[in-house]
C-alpha positions in Angstrom: -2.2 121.0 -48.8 -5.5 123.4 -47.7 -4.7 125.7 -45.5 -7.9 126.9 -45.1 -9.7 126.9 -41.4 -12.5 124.2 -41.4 -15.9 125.4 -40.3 -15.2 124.5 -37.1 -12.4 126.2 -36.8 -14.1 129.5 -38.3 -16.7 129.4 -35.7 -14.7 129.4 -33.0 -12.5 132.4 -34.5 -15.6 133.9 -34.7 -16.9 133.2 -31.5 -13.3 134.3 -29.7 -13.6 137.3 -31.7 -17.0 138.5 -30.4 -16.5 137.9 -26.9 -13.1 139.9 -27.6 -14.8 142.8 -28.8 -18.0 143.0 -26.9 -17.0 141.7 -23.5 -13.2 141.8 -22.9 -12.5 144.9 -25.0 -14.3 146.8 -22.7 -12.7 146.8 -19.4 -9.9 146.0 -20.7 -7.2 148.3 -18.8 -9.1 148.1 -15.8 -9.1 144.2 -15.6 -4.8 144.6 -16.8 -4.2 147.3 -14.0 -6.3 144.7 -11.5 -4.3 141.5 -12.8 -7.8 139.8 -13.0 -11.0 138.8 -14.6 -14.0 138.7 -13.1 -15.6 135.3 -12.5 -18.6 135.8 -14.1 -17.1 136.6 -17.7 -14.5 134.0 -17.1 -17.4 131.4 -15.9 -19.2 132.7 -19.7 -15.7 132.2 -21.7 -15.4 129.1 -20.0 -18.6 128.0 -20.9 -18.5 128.8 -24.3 -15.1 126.5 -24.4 -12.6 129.0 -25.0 -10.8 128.3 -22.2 -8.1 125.1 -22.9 -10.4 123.8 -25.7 -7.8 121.4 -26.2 -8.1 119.6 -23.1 -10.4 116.3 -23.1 -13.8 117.0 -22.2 -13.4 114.7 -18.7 -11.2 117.6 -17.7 -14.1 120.7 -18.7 -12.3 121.2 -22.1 -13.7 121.0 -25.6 -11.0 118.0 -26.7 -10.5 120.1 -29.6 -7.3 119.9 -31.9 -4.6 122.4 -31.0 -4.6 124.5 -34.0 -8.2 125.3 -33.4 -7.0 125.6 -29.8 -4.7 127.8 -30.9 -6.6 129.8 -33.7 -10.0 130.5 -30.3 -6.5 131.7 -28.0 -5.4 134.0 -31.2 -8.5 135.5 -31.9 -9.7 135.9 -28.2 -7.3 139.0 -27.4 -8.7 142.5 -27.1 -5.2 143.1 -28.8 -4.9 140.8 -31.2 -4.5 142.4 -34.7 -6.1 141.6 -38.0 -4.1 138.7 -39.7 -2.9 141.1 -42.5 -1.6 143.8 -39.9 1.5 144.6 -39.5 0.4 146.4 -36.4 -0.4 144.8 -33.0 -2.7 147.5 -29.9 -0.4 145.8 -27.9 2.6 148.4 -26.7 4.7 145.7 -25.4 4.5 143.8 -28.7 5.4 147.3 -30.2 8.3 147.4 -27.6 9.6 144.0 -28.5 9.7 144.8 -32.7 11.4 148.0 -32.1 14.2 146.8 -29.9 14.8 143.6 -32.2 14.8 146.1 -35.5 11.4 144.4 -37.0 8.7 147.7 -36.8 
C-alpha cells in the first residue's frame, strides 16, 4: 500500500500551507479575539478551493476526495504543527494533552 500524497494532493498541502503562513498567520489573534474572517481573504481561500474541496463542484467545491480534503483543512491552520512535532502553537491543544497525561 503507498502512502505517499499524490501530486495533487502535495499541491494543495502546499497551497493551504502558504496561504497559512502569509495571509492567516498574520492577523491571526485579531481575527480569534473578533470570531471572524474578513470577506475578502475568505472570498481568496474560497477561490483557491480550500474551502469544502470535497463538495461537488455544482455546490462551489473542488469535488475533491476527502483525504485531500482533509490533508488542504490540516495544512491550512496558522497552528498546525509540522507532521513530525510533537508540539502543536495551539494552547488549547496543549491544554487538552496535559489534562489527558499525553504532553
Amino acid at each position: 500500500m503507498d502512502f505517499e500524497l499524490t501530486e495533487t494532493q502535495r499541491g494543495y498541502r502546499d497551497l493551504a500551507r502558504g496561504i497559512a503562513q502569509e495571509q492567516l498567520l498574520p492577523g491571526y489573534r485579531e481575527r480569534e479575539r473578533r470570531g471572524r474572517i474578513e470577506p475578502e481573504l475568505r472570498r481568496e481561500i474560497g477561490a483557491l478551493g480550500l474551502i469544502a474541496p470535497e463538495l461537488p463542484t455544482e455546490l462551489g467545491g473542488r469535488d475533491l476526495d476527502r483525504l485531500t480534503a482533509g490533508v488542504v483543512t490540516g495544512r491550512s491552520s496558522p497552528a498546525t504543527p509540522h507532521p513530525r512535532s510533537r508540539t502543536s502553537g495551539c494552547p488549547r491543544s496543549a491544554a487538552a494533552r496535559r489534562s489527558w497525561g499525553s504532553g
